[in-house]
C-alpha positions in Angstrom: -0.8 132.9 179.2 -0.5 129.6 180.1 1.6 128.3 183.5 2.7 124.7 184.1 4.0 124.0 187.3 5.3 120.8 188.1 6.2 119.0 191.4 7.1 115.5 192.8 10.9 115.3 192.1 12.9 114.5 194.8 16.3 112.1 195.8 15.9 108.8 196.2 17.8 105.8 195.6 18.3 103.5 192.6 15.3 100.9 192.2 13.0 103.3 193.9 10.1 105.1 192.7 8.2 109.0 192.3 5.4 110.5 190.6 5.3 113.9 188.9 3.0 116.5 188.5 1.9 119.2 186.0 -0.7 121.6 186.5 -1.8 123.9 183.9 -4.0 126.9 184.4 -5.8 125.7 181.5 -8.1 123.4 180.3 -5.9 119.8 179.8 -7.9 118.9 177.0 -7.1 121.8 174.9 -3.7 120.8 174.7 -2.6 118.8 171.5 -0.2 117.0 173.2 0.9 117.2 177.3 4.6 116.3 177.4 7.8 115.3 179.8 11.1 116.2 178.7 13.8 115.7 180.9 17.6 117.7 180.8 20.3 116.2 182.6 23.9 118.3 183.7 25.4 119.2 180.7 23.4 117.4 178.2 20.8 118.6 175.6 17.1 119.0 176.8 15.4 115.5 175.8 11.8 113.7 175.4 10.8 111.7 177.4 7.1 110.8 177.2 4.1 112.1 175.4 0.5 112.1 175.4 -1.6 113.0 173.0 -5.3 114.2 172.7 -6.6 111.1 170.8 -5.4 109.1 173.9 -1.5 107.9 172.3 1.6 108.1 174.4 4.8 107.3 173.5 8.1 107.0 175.5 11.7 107.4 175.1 13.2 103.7 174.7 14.9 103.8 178.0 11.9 104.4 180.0 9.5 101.8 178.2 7.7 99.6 180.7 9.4 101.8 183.9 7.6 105.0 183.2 4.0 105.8 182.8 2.5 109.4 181.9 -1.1 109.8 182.1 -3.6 112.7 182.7 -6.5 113.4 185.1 -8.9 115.9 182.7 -11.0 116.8 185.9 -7.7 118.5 187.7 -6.3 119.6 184.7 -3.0 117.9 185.8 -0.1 115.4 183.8 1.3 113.1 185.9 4.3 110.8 185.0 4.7 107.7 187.1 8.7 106.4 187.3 8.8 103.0 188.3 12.7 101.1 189.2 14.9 104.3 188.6 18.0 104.4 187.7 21.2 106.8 188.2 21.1 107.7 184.5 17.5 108.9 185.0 18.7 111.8 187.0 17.7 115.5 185.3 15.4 118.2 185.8 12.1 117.1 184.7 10.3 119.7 182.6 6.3 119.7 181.5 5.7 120.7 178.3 1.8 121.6 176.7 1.5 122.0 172.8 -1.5 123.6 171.3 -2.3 124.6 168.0 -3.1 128.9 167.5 -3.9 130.0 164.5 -2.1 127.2 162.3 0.7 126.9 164.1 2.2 124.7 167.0 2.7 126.7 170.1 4.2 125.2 173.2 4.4 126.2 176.9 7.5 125.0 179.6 6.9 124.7 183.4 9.9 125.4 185.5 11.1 122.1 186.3 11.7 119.5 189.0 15.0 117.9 189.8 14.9 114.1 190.4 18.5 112.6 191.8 18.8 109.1 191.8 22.0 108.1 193.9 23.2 105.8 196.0 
């Protein structure tokens, strides 16, 4: 089985920054594609950045040019840099890893970390 756990969220206030982390107990570069979604109070579960093996990311719209995810292969860790945040950026951060077995896509959650941004 594969575990994510993530740390690094936190409150701080609008305009500031945080980095999170994601540790699998797996190889990083097994993964398909190592993933942030974020799920704020009673709202749907949504992406936020991805990375994928061939070295493409992608983000949401609203986090283009604040956010950056990257990966350090020799700690097995995803990392997701958040640069000028914002009150609307305020959710539980969740890792996701995506692998292909046997055909089909199978993907593993960590637990989350909550970021607040407030005033």
């Amino acid at each position: 089985q594969v575990q994510l756990v993530e740390s690094g969220g936190g409150l701080v206030q609008p305009g500031s920054s945080l980095k999170l982390s994601c540790t699998t107990s797996r190889n990083i570069s097994s993964f398909y594609c190592m993933s942030w979604y974020r799920q704020a109070p009673g709202k749907e579960r949504e992406s936020v950045a991805h990375s994928f093996s061939l070295g493409v990311t992608n983000y949401k719209d609203s986090v283009k040019g604040r956010f950056t995810i990257s990966t350090d292969n020799t700690k097995n860790t995803l990392f997701l840099e958040m640069n000028n945040l914002q009150p609307e950026d305020t959710a539980v951060y969740f890792c996701r890893a995506a692998r292909f077995e046997r055909g089909d896509l199978v993907e593993f959650w960590g637990q989350g970390t909550q970021v607040t941004v407030s005033s």
